[in-house]
N, C-alpha and C positions, 0 to 999 in steps of 0.2 A: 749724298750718301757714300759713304768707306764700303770697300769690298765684301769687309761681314756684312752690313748693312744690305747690301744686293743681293749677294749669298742666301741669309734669312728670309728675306720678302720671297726670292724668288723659291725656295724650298717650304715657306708657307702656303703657297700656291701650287704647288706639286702638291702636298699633301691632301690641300682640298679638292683638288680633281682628280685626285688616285681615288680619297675614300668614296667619291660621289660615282667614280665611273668602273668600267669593265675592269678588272686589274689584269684579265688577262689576254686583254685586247693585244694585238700583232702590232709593233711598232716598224713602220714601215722603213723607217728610216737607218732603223738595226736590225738589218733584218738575223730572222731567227729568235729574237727577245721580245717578251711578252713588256704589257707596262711595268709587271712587278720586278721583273729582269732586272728595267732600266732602275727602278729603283734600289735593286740590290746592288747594281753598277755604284749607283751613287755614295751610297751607304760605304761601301766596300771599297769604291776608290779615294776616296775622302780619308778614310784609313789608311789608303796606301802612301799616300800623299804624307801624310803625319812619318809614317815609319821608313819613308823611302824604299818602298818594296815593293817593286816595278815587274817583278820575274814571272812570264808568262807558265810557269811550271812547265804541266803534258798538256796545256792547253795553245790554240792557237795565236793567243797573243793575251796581253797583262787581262784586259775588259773581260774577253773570254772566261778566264778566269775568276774573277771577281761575281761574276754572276752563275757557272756551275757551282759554284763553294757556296752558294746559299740556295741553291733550290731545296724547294719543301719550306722553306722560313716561311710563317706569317707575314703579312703586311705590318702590323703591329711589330713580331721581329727585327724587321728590318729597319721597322722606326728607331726601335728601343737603340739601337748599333748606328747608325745615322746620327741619333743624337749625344750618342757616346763621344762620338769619336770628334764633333762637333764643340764640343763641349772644351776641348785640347786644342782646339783648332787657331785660339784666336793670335798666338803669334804668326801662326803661315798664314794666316790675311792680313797680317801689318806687312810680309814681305813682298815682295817679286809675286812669288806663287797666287798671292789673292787675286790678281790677275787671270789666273790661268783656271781657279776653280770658280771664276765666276763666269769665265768664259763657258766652260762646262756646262755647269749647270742652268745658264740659260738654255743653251742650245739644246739640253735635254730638257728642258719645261716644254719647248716649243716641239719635239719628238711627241714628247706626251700628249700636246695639244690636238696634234695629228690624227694620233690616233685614236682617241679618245672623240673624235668632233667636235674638241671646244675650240677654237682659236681665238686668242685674245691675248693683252697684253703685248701688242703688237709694239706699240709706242713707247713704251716703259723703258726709263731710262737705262735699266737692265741690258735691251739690247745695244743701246749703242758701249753703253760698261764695257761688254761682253767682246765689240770688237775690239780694244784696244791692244794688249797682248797678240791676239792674231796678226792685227796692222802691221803693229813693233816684228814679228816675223817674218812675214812676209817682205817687208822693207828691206830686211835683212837679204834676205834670200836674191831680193832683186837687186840691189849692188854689190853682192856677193857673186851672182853671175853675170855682172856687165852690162845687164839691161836697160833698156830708156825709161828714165822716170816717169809715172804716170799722176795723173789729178785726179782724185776721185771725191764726189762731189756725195756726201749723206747727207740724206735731209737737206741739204743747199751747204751743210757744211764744209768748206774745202781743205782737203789734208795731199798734201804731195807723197808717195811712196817711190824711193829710189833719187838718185844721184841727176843733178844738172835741170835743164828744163824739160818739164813733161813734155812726152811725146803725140800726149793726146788725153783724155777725161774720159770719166766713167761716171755717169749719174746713174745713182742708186740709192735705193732706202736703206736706213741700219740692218733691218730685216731682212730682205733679199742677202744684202753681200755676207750679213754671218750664216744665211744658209747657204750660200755660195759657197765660203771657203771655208765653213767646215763640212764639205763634202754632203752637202743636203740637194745638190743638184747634178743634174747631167751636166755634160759639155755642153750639149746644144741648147739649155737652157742659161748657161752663163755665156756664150756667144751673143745670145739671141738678149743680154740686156742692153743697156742706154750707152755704148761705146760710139765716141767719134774717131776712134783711131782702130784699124786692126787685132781684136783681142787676142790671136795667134801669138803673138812672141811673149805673153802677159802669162798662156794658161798654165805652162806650165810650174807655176809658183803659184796659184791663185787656186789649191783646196791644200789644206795642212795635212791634209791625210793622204797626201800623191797619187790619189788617182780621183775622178769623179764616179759619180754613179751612172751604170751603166744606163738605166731607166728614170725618166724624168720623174719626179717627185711635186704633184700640186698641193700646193697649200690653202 
């Protein structure tokens, strides 16, 4: 499957367990945003994405945004705009970018999932999609600041990140490490996975959003 391809499946399944569940359940994981929130997130940052208009306004940053500018919308609303904007979308998923909004919007399936008490779709090739982009960063970051390469081992898969020979391995599922690094866990829940080398000199490049959460987060 192509990035729309992932995209689609995985925004058909948000739909179906927004319409079936709470919509205005607490998502733990953003915190302060309801499920409908993250949906407005979605909807609205997808649009952002199309117009390149990133500007946090009076708000605390871009996301922030994108979801006060639609409180009071229906769910249906926010479909109707979701699919809009979707609809334009298909050259930014032939690019670079399709990367980065499938990265997204898994990771928000799987917020939803949380919240909501459904979890599922754990194996869907969706998540391992969903790391790639992040990997490609993170990689960056770690021979960008000098660091030891490391092994990390998904599903049994093995991908090197960083420069020379690993310093040591990380076995992990798709699952776990994309909630890892995009900031779905504490420190001491990313310390605390399948490392044989020292995760210290590792964490700090290992959440895209620079810091972890303060409280552990169970899936």
């Amino acid at each position: 499957m192509n990035s729309a391809e992932i995209y689609d499946a995985a925004r058909k399944r948000i739909v179906e367990l927004v319409r079936a569940g709470d919509q205005d359940a607490a998502v733990a994981a953003c915190p302060g945003w309801t499920v409908r929130d993250l949906v407005a997130h979605l909807a609205g940052g997808l649009g952002s994405f199309l117009s390149r208009d990133f500007d946090a306004g009076e708000y605390a940053n871009h996301g922030e945004r994108t979801v006060h500018e639609r409180r009071g919308r229906s769910f249906d609303e926010l479909l109707a705009e979701w699919e809009r904007h979707r609809a334009a979308a298909d050259e930014a998923f032939a690019s670079p970018m399709g990367g980065v909004l499938v990265a997204e919007i898994v990771s928000h399936e799987h917020d939803i999932r949380t919240a909501l008490a459904r979890p599922g779709a754990r194996d869907d090739e969706a998540v391992r999609a969903a790391l790639d982009r992040p990997l490609q960063e993170i990689d960056r970051r770690m021979r960008d600041g000098g660091l030891p390469a490391l092994r990390i081992l998904v599903n049994g898969e093995e991908r090197v990140l960083g420069e020379g020979d690993p310093a040591g391995t990380l076995r992990v599922t798709a699952f776990e490490l994309l909630r890892s690094i995009g900031g779905r866990r504490s420190q001491r829940q990313v310390r605390a996975l399948d490392w044989d080398v020292d995760p210290e000199p590792f964490l700090g490049v290992f959440t895209l959003f620079g810091e972890f959460r303060a409280d552990d987060l169970e899936e």
